[in-house]
C-alpha positions as CSV (number, residue, x, y, z in Angstrom):
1,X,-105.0,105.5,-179.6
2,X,-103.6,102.2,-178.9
3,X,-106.0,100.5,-181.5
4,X,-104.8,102.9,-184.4
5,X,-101.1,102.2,-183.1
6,X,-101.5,98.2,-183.0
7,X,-103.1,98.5,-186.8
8,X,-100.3,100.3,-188.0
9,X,-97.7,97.9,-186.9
10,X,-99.7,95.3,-188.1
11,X,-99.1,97.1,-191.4
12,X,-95.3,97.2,-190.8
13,X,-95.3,92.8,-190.6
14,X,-95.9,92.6,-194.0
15,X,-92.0,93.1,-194.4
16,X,-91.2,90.3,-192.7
17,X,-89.1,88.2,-194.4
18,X,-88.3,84.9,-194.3
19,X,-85.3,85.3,-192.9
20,X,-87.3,87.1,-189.8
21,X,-86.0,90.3,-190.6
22,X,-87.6,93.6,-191.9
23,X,-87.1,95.3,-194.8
24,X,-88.7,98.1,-195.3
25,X,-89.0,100.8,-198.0
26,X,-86.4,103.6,-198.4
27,X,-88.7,106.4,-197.8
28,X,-89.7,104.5,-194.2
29,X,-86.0,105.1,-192.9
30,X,-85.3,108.1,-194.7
31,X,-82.6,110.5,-192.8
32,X,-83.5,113.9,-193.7
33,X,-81.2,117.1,-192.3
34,X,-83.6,118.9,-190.1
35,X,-86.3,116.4,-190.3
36,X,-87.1,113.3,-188.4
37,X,-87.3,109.3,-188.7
38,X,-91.1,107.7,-189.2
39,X,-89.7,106.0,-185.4
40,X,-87.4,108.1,-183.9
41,X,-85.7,111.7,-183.8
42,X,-83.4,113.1,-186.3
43,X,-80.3,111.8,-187.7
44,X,-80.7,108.3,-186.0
45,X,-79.1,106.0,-188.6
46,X,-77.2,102.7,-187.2
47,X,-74.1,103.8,-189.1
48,X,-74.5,101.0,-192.1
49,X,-73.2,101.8,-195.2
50,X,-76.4,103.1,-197.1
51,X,-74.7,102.0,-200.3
52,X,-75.1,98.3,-199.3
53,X,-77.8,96.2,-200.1
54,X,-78.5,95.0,-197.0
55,X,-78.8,98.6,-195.7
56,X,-82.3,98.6,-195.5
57,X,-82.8,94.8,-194.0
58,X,-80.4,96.3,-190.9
59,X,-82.2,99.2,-190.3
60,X,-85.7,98.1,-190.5
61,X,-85.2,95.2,-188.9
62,X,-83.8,96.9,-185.4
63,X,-86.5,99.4,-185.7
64,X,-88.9,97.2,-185.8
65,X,-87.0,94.6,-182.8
66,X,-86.5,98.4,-180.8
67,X,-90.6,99.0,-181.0
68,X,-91.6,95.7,-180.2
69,X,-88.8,95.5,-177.2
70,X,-90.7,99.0,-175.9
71,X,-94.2,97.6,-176.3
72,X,-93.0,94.4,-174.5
73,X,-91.9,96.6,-171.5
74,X,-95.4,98.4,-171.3
C-alpha cells in the first residue's frame, strides 16, 4: 500500500547526512549473483569502486535521488 511504502522511506531518511547525501548500510546495496537489489533488479551497481569509502555515500544516495525522482513523476 502506499502508506506502508511512504513509512518505509521515511525509514530510509535517517541516512541523510549532512552533506544531503545517503549512506546506507552495506547489506541495503548488496549485489548478489542471481539475486536482486532492496530497489532494483540484479547486478545494478553504478560502477564505483566498492573498495572506496565513499562507495556506499554514491550508491545510496542516487538510489534514494532515482526513487524520489519516480515518486515525483506519479
Amino acid at each position: 500500500s502506499t502508506l506502508w511504502f511512504r513509512e518505509e522511506l521515511n525509514k530510509l531518511e535517517k541516512y541523510h547526512t549532512s552533506k544531503g547525501t545517503y549512506y546506507f548500510p552495506s547489506e541495503y546495496v548488496k549485489e548478489v549473483k542471481n539475486s536482486y537489489y532492496i530497489y532494483q533488479g540484479a547486478h545494478m551497481g553504478l560502477g564505483e569502486n566498492r573498495r572506496l569509502k565513499n562507495a556506499l555515500e554514491i550508491e545510496g544516495s542516487f538510489r534514494m535521488q532515482y526513487i524520489k525522482m519516480l515518486l515525483d513523476k506519479h
